[in-house]
N, C-alpha and C positions, 0 to 999 in steps of 0.2 A: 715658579719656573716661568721662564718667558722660551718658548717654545713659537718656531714660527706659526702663525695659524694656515690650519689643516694639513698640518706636515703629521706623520706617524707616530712623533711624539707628542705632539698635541693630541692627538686622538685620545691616544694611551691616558694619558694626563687626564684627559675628560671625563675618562670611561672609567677611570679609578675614583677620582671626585665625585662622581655622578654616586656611584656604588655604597665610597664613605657618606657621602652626603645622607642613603635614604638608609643609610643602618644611624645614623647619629638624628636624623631628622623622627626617628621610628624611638628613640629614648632607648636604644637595644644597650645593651650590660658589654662593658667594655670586654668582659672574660668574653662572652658571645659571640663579637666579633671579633677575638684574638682566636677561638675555638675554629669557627668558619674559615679562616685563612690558614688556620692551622689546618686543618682537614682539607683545603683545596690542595694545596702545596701537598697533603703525604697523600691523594687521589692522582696526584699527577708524575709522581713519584713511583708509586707502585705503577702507573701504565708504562713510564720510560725504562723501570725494569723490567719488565714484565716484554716489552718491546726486544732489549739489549739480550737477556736472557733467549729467546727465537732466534735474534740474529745469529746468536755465537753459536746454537745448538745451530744451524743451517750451515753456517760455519766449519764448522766441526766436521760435521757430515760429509759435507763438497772436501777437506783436507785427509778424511778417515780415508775416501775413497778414490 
């Protein structure tokens, strides 16, 4: 990617490379780093539900009443 340098997608770019670099550079099992991103993604998932679910119950509440 050619990405302007130190623009937010450059960063992004970096900090992803940076990350695959020390899992590939470590000899880590391609399942292991498929596992770990797997599990980031459904950690971040359960909080955005978990988030959505509060709002709609607060929601709800403020409509009930």
């Amino acid at each position: 990617m050619n990405y302007k340098p130190y623009s937010s997608e450059w960063h992004r770019y970096r900090y992803l490379k940076e990350a695959l670099d020390m899992y590939l550079d470590d000899y880590v099992d391609n399942q292991t780093i498929v596992k770990d991103i797997l599990d980031i993604l459904n950690n971040r998932s359960v909080k955005a539900h978990k988030e959505f679910e509060k709002t709609n119950q607060l929601e709800w509440m403020i409509y009930r009443n």
